[in-house]
C-alpha positions in Angstrom: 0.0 0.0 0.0 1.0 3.4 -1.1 2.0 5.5 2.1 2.2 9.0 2.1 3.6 11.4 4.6 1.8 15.1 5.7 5.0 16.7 6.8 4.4 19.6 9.1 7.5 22.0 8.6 7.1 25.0 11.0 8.2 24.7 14.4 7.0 28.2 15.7 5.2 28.5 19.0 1.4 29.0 18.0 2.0 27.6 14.6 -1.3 26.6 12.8 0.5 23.3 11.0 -1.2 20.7 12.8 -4.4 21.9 12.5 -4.1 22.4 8.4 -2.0 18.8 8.2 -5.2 17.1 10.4 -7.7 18.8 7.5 -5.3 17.7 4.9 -5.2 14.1 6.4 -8.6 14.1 7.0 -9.3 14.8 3.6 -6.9 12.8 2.3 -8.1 9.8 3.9 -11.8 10.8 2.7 -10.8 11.0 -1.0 -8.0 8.3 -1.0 -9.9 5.3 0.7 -8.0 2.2 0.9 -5.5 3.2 -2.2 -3.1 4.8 0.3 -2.2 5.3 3.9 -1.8 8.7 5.3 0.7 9.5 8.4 1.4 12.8 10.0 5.2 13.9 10.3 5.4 17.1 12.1 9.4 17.8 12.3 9.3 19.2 15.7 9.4 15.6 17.1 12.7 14.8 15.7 14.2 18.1 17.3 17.3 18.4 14.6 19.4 20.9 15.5 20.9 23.2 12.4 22.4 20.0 10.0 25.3 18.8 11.8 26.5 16.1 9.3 29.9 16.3 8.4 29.1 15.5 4.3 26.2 16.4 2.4 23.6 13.5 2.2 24.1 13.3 -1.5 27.6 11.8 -0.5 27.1 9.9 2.5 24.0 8.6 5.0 23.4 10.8 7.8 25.5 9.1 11.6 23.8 11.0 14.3 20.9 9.2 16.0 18.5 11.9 15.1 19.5 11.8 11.1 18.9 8.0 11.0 15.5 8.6 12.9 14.3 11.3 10.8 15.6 9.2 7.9 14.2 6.0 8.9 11.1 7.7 9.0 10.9 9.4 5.7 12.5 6.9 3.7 8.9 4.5 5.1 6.8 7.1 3.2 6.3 6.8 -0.5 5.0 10.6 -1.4 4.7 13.2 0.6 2.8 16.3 1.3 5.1 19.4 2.7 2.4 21.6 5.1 4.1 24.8 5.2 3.7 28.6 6.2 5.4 31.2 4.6 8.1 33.7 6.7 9.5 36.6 4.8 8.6 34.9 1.6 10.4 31.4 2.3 9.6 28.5 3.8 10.5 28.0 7.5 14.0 27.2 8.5 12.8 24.3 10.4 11.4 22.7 6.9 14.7 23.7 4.7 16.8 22.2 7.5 14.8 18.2 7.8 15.0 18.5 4.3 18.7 19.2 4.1 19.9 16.3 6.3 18.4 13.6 3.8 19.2 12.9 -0.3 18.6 9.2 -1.2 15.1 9.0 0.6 13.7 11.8 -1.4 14.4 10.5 -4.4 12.3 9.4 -7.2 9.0 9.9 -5.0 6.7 12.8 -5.9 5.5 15.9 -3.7 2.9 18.2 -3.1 2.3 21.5 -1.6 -0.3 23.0 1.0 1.0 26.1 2.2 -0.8 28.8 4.2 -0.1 32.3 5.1 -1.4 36.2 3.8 -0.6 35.0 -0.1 -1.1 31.4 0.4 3.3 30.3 0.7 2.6 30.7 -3.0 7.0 32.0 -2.4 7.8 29.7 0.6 6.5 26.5 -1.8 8.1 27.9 -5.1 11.5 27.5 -3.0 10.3 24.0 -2.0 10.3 23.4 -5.5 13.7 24.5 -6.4 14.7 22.2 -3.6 12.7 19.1 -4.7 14.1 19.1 -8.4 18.0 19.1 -6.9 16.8 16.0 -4.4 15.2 14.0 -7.7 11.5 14.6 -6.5 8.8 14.7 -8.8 7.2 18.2 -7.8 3.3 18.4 -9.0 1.7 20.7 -10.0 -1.6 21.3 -8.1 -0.9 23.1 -5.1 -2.9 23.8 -2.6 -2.9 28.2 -1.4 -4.5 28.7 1.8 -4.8 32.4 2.9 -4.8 33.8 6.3 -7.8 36.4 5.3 -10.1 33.7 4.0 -9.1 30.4 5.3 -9.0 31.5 8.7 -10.5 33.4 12.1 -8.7 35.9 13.0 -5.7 34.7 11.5 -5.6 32.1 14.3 -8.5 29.8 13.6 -8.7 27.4 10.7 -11.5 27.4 9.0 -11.0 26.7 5.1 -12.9 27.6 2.7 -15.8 25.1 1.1 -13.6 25.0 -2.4 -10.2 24.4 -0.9 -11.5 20.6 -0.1 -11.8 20.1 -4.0 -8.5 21.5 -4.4 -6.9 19.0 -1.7 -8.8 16.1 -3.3 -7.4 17.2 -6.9 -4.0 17.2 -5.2 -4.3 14.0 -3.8 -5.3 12.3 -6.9 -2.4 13.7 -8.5 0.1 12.9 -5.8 -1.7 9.0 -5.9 -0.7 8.8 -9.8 2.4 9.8 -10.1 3.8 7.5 -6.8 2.2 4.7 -8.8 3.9 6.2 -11.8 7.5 6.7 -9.8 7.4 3.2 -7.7 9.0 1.7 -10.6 11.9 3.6 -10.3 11.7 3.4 -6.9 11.5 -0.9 -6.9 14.5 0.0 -9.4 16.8 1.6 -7.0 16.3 -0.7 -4.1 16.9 -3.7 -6.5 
């Protein structure tokens, strides 16, 4: 079974992650039915500190406990969906770093985008993307823009709009297709 991995990427105190990756899995689960398995990452609960691997992960598997955890984990997922807000018109540190400390386990599986914040991340995920095409990721295209003025309360409270479920479910039919599409690489590489 195809398993795909919500990864929450903002570790700021009051962050409204988990509550857009439990409407994302939610839906996800909904439109998906028994085609795939959905898990929550949130990156907070592998507490890396700033990458502290002495060669890049292109050359060599991570040594630290913590990089073999957070590699363990992601290299279990098939596809993944990066949850992420937007600060100063990137991505949040916390998100570019987990992503830094791994190579191999990103390759050759496809990822999408739900990003939130007063434009949507529409910035933060086109930096994701740069990212994703040096790991060998297959970056799709639908992306999912939620915006603080109309997707939530007071900036605080999520509450999406009816049309951004349509969105997510186009999303995850599109992330479903192409990790059927990439597992033959994937079956490949392991061989």
């Amino acid at each position: 079974m195809t398993t795909i991995g919500i990864v929450i990427g903002s570790t700021r105190p009051g962050r409204l992650g988990p509550a857009v990756a439990a409407w994302v899995h939610d839906l996800a689960v909904e439109r998906a039915g028994e085609q795939a398995k959905f898990e929550v990452i949130d990156v907070q609960d592998f507490a890396l500190p700033l990458l502290d691997e002495p060669l890049p992960a292109m050359r060599a598997a991570g040594g630290h406990p913590h990089t073999r955890r957070w590699a363990e984990r992601i290299d279990a997922c098939d596809a993944y969906v990066f949850v992420t807000p937007e600060y100063n018109a990137s991505p949040p540190a916390s998100l570019t770093n987990a992503i830094d400390y791994l190579y191999a386990e990103w390759n050759s599986k496809p990822v999408a985008y739900v990003g939130y914040g007063v434009f949507g991340a529409v910035m933060a995920v086109q930096k994701l993307r740069a990212q994703a095409g040096v790991l060998r990721m297959a970056d799709i295209g639908p992306q999912v823009t939620l915006t603080l003025n109309d997707d939530f309360v007071a900036f605080t409270e999520f509450r999406p709009q009816e049309t951004q479920a349509a969105r997510l479910h186009g999303l995850v039919d599109e992330l479903l297709a192409w990790s059927r599409a990439l597992a033959v690489l994937r079956t490949s590489a392991a061989a």
